[in-house]
N, C-alpha and C positions, 0 to 999 in steps of 0.2 A: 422481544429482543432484550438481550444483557447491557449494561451501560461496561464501556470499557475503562477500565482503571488503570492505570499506571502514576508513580511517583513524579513524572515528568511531567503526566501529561494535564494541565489543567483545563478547567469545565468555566473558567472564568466569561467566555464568549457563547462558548459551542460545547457541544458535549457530544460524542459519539456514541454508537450503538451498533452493537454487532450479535447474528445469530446465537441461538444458546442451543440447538441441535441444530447438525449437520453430517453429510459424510465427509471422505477424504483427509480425515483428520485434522481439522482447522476451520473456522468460519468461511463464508464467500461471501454474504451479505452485511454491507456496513451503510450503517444512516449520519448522519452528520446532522445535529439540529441545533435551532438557537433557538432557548426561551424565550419565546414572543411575549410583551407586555397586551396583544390584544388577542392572542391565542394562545392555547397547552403549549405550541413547541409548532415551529416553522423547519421545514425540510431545506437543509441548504444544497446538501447534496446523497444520492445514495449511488455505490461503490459496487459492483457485483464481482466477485473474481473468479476467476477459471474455476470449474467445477470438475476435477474428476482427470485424468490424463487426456492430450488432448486425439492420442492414436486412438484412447478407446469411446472419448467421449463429444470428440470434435472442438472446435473454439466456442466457448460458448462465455468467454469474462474476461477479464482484463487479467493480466498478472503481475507481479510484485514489482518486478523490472519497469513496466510499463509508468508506475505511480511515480518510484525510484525519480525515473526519468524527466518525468514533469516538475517535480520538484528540483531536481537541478538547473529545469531551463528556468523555472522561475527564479533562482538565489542567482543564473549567472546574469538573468536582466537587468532583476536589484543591483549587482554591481559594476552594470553597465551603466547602471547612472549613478544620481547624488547620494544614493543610498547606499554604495558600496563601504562593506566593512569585513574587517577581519575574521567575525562569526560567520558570515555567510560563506567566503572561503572556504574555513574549517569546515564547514558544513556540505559544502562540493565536494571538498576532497573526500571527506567519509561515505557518500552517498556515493561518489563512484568507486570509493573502496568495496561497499556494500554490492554495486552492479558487479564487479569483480569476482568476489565470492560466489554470487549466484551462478556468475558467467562458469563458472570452476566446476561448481558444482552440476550445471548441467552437461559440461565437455565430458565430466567423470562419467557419466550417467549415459550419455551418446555413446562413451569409449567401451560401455560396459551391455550394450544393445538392450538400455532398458528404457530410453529416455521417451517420453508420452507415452509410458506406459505405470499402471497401478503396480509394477514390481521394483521392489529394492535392489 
């Protein structure tokens, strides 16, 4: 597995890891690990995503939407309680921007009789 980089994303706790071949154009396999001080590296969590469309391939992983979404209900907990702040807001509001988009983008895709399907 590749370690995943981004400008954002710091490796300070945990460090992620995702597929370096695959089909469908994109990773499906992602590991989440913490540097353990009494081992290599502790699994905190691994992530499988939908593999492949699912008219041709069945359900077989989670999808984008699905992560999207737990992460919202987590930020709107945080601000159900003493932790509520204006970052996490921000942060709902973009991530259901983002469910929005997908939402778009799979209507276009339905409207166009290709959706769970490997065609564009």
């Amino acid at each position: 597995m590749k370690e995943l980089k981004h400008d954002l994303l710091t490796s300070k706790y945990t460090r992620v890891f995702h597929d370096e071949e695959f089909k469908y154009n994109a990773p499906h396999n992602f590991k989440v690990i913490y540097p353990g001080k009494d081992s290599d590296y502790d699994i905190l969590a691994q992530i499988h995503f939908q593999e492949g469309p699912i008219k041709e391939c069945g359900v077989n992983g989670v999808n984008n939407e699905d992560l999207i979404a737990m992460v919202i209900c987590r930020l709107e907990h945080f601000n159900n309680s003493e932790f509520r702040c204006r970052e996490n807001s921000m942060a709902i509001t973009k991530l259901e921007e983002a469910l929005l988009w997908l939402r778009k983008r799979t209507m276009g895709r339905e409207q166009r009789g290709v959706e769970g399907t490997h065609e564009v």
